[in-house]
C-alpha positions in Angstrom: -83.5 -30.8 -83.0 -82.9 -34.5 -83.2 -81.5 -36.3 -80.5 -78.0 -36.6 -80.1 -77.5 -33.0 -81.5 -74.8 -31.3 -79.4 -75.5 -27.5 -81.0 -78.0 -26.3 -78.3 -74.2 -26.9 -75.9 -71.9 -24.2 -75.0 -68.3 -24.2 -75.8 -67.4 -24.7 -72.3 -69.6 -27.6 -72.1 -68.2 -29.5 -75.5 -64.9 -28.8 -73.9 -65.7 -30.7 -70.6 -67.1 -33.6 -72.1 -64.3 -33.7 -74.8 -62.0 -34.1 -71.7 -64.3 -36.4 -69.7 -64.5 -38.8 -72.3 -60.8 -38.7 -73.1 -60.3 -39.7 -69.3 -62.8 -42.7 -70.1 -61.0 -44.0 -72.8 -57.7 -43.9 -71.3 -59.2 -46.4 -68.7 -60.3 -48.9 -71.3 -63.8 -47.6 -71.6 -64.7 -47.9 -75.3 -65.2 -44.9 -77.6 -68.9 -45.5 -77.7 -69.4 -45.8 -73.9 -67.0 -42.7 -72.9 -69.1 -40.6 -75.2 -72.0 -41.5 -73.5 -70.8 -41.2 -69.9 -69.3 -37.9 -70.7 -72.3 -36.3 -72.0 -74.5 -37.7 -69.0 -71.5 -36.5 -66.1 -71.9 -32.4 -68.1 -75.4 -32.7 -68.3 -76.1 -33.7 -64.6 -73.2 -30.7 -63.2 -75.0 -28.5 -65.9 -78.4 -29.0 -66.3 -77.9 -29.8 -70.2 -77.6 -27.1 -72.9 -78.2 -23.4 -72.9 -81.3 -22.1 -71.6 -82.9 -19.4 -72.2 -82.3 -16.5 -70.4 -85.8 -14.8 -69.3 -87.7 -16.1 -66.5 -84.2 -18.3 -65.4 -83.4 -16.0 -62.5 -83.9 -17.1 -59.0 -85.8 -14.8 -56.8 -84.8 -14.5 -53.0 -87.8 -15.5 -50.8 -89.8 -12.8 -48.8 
């Protein structure tokens, strides 16, 4: 996957930064900038893209 590719992203997530950036621009952000912001502010409250699922669940401690 090269970088900048936004498949490995939920729906959800697209959604978000769609709306994050469109915040961004409307405070005189440029497109290029809000983009980039966006996707940086849904990957630090996510974690990034989808994950798989196996091995992901936390375990409570003994």
């Amino acid at each position: 996957m090269p970088r900048g590719d936004k498949s490995a992203y939920t729906d959800k997530q697209k959604r978000q930064a769609k709306h994050i950036e469109e915040n961004y621009e409307k405070h005189g952000v440029s497109k290029k900038e809000a983009e980039s912001r966006a996707w940086a502010t849904v990957n630090k409250e996510s974690g990034g893209g989808k994950k798989s699922g196996s091995g992901r669940k936390k375990h409570p401690k003994d």
